[in-house]
C-alpha positions in Angstrom: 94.5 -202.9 81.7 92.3 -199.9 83.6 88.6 -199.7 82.6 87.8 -196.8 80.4 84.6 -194.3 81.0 82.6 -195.6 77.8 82.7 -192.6 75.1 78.4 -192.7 74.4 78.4 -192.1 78.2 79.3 -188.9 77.5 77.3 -185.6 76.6 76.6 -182.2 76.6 74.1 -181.2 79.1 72.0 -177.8 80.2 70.4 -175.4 77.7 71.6 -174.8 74.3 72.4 -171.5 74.8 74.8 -171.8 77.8 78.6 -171.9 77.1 79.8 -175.3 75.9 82.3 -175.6 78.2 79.8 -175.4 81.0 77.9 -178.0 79.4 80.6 -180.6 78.7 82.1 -180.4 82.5 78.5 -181.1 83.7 78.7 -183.7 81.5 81.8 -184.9 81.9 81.1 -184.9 86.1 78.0 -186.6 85.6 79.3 -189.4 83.6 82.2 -190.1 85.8 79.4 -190.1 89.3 76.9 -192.2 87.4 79.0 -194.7 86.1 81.3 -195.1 89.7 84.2 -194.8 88.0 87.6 -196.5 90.3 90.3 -194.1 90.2 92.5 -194.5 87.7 89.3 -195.4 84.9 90.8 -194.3 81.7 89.1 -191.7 80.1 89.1 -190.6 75.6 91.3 -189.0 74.2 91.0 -185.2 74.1 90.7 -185.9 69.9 88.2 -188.6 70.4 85.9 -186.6 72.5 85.5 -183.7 70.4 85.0 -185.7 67.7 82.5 -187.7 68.8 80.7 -184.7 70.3 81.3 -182.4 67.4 83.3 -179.8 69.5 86.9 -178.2 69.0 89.7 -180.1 70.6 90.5 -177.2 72.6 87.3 -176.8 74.4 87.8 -180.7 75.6 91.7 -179.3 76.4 90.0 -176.6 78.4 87.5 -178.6 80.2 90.1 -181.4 81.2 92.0 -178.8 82.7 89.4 -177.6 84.6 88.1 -181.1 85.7 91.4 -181.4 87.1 92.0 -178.7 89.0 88.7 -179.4 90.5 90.1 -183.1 91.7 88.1 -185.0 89.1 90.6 -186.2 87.1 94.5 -186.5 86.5 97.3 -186.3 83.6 99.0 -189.5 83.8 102.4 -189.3 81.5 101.8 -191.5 78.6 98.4 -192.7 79.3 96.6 -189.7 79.0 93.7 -188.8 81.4 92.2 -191.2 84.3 89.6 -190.6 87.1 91.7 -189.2 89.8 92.3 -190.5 93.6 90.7 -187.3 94.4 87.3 -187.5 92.3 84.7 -185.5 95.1 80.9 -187.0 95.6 80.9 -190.5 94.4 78.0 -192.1 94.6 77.1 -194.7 96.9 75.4 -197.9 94.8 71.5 -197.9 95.9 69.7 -200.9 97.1 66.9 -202.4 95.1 63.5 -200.7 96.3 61.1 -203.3 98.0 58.8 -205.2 95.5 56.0 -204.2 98.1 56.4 -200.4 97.7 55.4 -197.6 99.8 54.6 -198.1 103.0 53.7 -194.8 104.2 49.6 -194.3 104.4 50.4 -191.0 103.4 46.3 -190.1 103.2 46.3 -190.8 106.9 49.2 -188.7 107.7 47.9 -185.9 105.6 44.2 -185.8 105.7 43.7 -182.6 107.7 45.8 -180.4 105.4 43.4 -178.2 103.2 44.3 -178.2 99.5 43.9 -174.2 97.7 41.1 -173.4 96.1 42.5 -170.8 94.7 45.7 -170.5 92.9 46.6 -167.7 90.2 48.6 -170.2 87.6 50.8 -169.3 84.6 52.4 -171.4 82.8 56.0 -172.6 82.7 56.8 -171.9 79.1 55.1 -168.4 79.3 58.0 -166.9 77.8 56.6 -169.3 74.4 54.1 -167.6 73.8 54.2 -164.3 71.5 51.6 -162.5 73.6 52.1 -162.7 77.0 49.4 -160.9 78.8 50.8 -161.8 82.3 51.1 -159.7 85.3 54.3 -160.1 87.8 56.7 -161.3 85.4 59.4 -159.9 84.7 61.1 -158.6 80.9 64.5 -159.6 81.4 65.1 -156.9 78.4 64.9 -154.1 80.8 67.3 -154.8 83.6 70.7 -153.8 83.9 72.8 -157.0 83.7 76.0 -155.4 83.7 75.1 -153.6 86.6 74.0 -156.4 88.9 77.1 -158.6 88.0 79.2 -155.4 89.4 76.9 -155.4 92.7 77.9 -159.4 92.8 81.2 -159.3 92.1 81.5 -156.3 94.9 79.2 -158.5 97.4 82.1 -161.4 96.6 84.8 -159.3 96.9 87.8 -160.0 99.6 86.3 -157.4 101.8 82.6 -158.4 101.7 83.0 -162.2 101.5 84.2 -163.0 105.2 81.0 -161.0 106.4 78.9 -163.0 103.8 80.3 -166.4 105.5 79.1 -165.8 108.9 75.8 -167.0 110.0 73.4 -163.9 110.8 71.3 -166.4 113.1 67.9 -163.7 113.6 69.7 -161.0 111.9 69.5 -159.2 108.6 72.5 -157.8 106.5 73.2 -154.6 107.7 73.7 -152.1 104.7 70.4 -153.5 103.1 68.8 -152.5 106.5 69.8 -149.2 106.5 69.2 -148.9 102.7 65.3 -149.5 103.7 65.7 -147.5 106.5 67.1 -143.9 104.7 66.2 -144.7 101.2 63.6 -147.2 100.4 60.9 -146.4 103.2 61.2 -142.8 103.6 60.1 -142.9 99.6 56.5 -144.1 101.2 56.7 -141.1 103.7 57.7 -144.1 106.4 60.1 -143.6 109.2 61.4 -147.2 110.8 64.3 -148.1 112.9 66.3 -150.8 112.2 64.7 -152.7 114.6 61.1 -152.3 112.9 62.3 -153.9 109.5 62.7 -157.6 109.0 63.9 -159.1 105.4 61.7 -161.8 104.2 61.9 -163.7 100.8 59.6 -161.6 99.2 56.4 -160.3 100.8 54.3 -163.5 100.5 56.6 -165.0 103.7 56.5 -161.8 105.4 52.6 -161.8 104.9 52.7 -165.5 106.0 54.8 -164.5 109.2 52.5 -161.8 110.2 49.5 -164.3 110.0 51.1 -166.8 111.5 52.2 -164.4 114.6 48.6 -162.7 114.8 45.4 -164.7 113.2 43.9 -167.2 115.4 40.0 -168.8 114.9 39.3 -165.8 117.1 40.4 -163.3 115.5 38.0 -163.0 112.2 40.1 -161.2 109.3 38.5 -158.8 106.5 40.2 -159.3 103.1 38.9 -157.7 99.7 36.6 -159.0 97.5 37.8 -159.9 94.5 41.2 -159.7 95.9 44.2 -161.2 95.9 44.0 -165.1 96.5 46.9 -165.9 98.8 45.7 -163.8 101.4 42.8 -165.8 101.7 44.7 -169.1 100.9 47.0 -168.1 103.8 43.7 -167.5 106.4 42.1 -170.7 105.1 45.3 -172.8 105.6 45.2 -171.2 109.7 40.7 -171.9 110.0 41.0 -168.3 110.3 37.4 -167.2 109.5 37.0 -164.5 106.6 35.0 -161.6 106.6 34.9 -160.2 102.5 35.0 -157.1 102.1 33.6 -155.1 98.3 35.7 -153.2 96.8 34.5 -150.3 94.4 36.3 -147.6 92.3 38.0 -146.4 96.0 39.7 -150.1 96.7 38.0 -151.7 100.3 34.7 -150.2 101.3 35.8 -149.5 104.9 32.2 -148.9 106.3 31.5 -152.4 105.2 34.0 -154.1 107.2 32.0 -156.5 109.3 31.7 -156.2 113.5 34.2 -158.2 114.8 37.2 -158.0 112.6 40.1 -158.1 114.3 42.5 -158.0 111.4 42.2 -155.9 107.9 44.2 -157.1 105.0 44.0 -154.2 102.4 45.9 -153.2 98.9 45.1 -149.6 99.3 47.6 -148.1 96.7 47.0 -150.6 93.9 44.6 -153.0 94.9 44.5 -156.6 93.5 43.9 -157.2 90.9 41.1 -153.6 89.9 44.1 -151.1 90.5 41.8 -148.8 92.3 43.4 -146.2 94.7 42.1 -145.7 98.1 41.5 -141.8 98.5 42.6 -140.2 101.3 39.4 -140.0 103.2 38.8 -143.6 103.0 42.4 -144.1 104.5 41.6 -141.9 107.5 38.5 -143.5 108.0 40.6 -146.9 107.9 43.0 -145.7 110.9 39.9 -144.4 112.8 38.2 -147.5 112.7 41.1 -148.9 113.3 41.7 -147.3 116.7 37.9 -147.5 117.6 38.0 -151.4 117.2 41.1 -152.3 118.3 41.9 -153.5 115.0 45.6 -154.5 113.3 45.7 -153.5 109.5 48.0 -155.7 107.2 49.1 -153.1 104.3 50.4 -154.4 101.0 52.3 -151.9 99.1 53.8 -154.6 96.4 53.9 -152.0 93.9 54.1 -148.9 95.0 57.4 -147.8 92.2 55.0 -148.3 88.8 53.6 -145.0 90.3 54.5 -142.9 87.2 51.1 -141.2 85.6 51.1 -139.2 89.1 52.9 -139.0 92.0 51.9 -141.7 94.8 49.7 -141.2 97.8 51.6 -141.6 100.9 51.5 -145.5 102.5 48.4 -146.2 105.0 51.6 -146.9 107.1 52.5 -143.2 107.5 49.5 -141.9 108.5 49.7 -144.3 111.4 51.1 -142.9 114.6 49.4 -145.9 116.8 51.6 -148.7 115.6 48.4 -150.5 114.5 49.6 -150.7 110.3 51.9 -153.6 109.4 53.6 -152.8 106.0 54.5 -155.4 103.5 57.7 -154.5 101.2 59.0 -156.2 97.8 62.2 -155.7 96.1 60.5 -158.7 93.9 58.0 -157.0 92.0 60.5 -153.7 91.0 63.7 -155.8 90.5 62.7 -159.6 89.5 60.6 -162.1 90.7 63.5 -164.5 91.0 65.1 -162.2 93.7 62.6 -163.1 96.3 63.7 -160.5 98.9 60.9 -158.7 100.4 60.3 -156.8 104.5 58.2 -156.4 107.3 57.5 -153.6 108.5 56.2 -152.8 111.8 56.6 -152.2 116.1 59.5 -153.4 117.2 57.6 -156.2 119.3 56.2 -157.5 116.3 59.5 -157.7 114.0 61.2 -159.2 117.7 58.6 -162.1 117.5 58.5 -162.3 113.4 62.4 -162.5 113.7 61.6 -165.6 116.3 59.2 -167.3 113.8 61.8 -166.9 110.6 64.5 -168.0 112.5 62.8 -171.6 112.6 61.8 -171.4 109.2 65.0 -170.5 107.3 67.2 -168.4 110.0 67.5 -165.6 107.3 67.2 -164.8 103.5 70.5 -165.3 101.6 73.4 -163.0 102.7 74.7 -162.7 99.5 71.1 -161.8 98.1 70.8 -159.5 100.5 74.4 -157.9 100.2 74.0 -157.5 96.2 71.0 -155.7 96.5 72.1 -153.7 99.2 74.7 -152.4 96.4 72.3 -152.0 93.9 70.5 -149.9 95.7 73.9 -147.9 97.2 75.2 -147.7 93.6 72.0 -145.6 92.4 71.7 -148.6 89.9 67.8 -149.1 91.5 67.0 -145.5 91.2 68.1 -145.6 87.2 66.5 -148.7 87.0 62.8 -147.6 88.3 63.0 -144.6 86.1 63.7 -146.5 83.0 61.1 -149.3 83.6 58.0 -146.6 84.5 58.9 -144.5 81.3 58.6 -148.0 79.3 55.5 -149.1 81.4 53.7 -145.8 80.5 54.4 -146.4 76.6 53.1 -149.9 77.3 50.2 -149.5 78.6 49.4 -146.2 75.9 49.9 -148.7 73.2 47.5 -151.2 75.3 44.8 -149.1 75.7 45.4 -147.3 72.2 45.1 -151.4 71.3 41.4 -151.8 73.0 39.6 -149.3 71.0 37.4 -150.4 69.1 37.1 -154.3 70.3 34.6 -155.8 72.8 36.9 -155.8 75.6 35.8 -153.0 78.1 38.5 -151.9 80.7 36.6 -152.2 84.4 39.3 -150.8 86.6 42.8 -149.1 85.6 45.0 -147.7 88.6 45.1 -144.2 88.2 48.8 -143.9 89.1 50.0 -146.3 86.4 50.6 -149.8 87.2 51.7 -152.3 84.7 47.9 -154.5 84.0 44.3 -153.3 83.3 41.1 -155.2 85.0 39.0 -155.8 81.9 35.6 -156.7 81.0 34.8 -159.4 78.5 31.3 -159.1 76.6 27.9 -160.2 79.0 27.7 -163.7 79.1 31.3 -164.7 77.5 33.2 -166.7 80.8 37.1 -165.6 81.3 38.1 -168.8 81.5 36.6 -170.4 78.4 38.1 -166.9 76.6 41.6 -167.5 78.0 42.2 -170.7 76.6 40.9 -170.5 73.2 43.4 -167.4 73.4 46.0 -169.5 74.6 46.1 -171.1 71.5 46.9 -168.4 69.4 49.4 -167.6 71.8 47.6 -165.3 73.8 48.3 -165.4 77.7 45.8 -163.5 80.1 44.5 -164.4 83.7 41.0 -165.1 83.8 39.3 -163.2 86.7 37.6 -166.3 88.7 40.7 -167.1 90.6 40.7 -163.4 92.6 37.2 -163.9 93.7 36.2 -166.2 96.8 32.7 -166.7 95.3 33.2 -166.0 91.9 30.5 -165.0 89.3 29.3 -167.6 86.4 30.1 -166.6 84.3 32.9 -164.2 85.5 33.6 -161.9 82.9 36.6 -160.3 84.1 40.6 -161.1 83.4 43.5 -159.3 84.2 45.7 -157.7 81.2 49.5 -157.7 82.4 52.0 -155.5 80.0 55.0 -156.1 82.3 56.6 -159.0 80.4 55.0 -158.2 76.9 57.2 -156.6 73.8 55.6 -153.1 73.3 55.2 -154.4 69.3 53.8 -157.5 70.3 50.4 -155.7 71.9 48.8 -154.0 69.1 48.6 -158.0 67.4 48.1 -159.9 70.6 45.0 -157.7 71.5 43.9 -158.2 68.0 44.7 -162.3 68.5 42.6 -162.2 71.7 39.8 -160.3 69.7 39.7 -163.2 67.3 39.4 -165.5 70.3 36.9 -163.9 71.9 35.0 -164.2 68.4 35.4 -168.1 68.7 34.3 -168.2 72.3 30.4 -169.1 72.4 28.2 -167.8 75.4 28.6 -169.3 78.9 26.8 -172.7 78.8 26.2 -172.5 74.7 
């Protein structure tokens, strides 16, 4: 008699809240590869499985079906359901590792790589927590759902999907292109050729690329203080030498960029993490210095669409008629962080040799990705979008600022165009960190400030207040949770 796939082998898997016939083919697969099942392995009845699973007998119907129209398993007449001849991926059985274990001297092999010092971490299960003071994420609540399943069922369609199974090699899908090109850039006051754009997966890899292309040990690079960590994760990780720079109520001080500097890495329309917007003087000081010194300027615009308290200034990028700015694009922060579809923008000698570099890395981010957003943008869904999440961002941050007055917490830096976080102040001698996780556990997330500053103050006072992924009721009682913390927190060293 054939063996049969025990029935406690069986069960649903994936989250809870996905469909349950999703779950019980997943389950059903996995039972059937983990077990090595010969074809022909009998498998329960459709009635005994939903019973012992507590499920109707017609989603077991449905999902035997399915299994075998996808060549798991076959209707035999009389004898009900069996692994088929056709069951796809079975598993080879493993040897027995060796009793004497690794044998790599993995400490030799890695002992020159340089661990990060600094590393902005939130954690997994932020979405937990009732008051999630976190910048960058992203509330699911305010994207249109419907409208970028239409843009990926168009980007599957018969007459996308041939294009979307070729291999680009070094190129970049062509309607997201020349999206950038006529809509996205010329938004920043930016005029590029198709040639001058490159798609990366999100800005960090096109900031990565750019480094990797022009910083060298002899080519020192000036970087914000406080600023954004990766950047000097990214030089550190090189041995590029680091010159910081202060910043002050204008973003980078640009007279105090150091002799030398070959290379500036700036934030001048919302720096990291203060929000402070470089004037227009200070810009045209940049570009002069710039051209005096020989000197490349990396320009991070990650944010540039939570513009909505006043229209933004114009990128560094164009103001620059000497090729020297390098402009770094994100679809990431505006749409969702899960998209990870950024560009590089800059000469077309530069995006030849970037194209080069990515093309041994990971040949080119995902067609599909990139065909889907292409739409989205094409559709006007990205326009309606951005207008819908700045008029929610402004009533966000009213009610997180209308939230502040009358507790300890004083706000150090705000960007004057909008934004979606405030740079705040905690009370002298109180450290960030300390502050952040007593709030923690009354479900209060915020960032201390320590991990955007290369040589941080002790104690540092400051934390960044994110609003992006926080319920606009939820604020008024989280800042009033994290005002109870801070009343539990003792004094630096106390």
């Amino acid at each position: 008699m054939a063996a049969l796939l025990p029935l406690d082998s069986i069960r649903l898997r994936g989250a809870k809240d996905r469909p349950l016939q999703s779950r019980l083919i997943e389950g059903m697969i996995a039972a059937i590869l983990e077990a090595r099942c010969l074809p022909g392995t009998r498998l329960p009845s459709t009635r005994e499985l939903a019973g012992a699973l507590g499920v109707s007998r017609m989603t077991v119907t449905l999902v035997y079906a399915e299994l075998g129209a996808l060549g798991y398993i076959a209707s035999r007449p009389r004898s009900g359901f069996v692994v088929a001849e056709t069951v796809p991926n079975r598993r080879v059985a493993g040897q027995a590792p060796s009793a004497r274990g690794e044998q790599v001297a993995w400490g030799d092999w890695l002992g020159a790589s340089r661990p990060r010092q600094r590393v902005i971490r939130k954690p997994a299960d932020w979405r937990s927590h009732p008051y999630p003071f976190l910048f960058g994420q992203a509330d699911p609540r305010l994207f249109d759902h419907a409208a970028w399943r239409d843009c990926a069922r168009r980007a599957l369609g018969a007459r996308d999907f041939g294009g979307l199974t070729i291999d680009l090699m070094t190129r970049d899908d062509p309607m997201l292109i020349d999206h950038i090109c006529s809509s996205t850039l010329p938004r920043r006051g930016i005029a590029a050729t198709p040639d001058q754009v490159l798609i990366t997966v999100g800005s960090q890899n096109a900031l990565y690329i750019a480094l990797q292309i022009l910083a060298d040990p002899g080519r020192p690079v000036a970087i914000e203080e406080p600023g954004y960590p990766d950047f000097a994760e990214t030089l550190r990780a090189r041995g590029v030498p680091m010159r910081l720079v202060p910043v002050d109520a204008g973003g980078m001080d640009v007279g105090a960029i150091p002799p030398g500097t070959r290379i500036v890495i700036a934030t001048p329309s919302h720096h990291i993490p203060t929000g402070a917007t470089m004037p227009m003087a200070r810009r045209e000081a940049l570009l002069r210095r710039a051209s005096d010194d020989d000197l490349l300027v990396i320009e991070d615009d990650y944010d540039f669409e939570m513009s909505y308290l006043v229209p933004p200034m114009p990128a560094l990028k164009s103001m620059d008629d000497a090729g020297r700015v390098i402009y770094l694009g994100s679809f990431s922060k505006s749409l969702f962080p899960g998209l990870r579809l950024g560009y590089l923008v800059a000469s077309a000698p530069l995006i030849e040799a970037a194209r080069a570099l990515r093309a041994m890395i990971l040949r080119h981010p995902p067609t599909q990705l990139q065909r889907v957003t292409a739409y989205f943008l094409a559709q006007g869904h990205y326009d309606t979008h951005i207008t819908r999440l700045r008029a929610e961002m402004a009533r966000r941050r009213a009610a997180v600022i209308a939230a502040l007055e009358g507790t300890p917490f004083r706000i150090a830096g705000a960007d004057r165009a909008g934004g979606t976080s405030l740079w705040m102040l905690a009370p002298p001698g109180i450290d960030s960190g300390d502050l952040a996780r007593r709030a923690a556990a009354r479900g209060v997330l915020i960032e201390s400030g320590a991990v955007f500053f290369e040589n941080p103050p002790a104690p540092c006072p400051c934390f960044r207040l994110g609003f992006g992924s926080i319920a606009v009721e939820q604020i008024a009682p989280g800042i009033a949770a994290l005002a109870e913390a801070l009343a539990e927190t003792p004094p630096f060293g106390g």
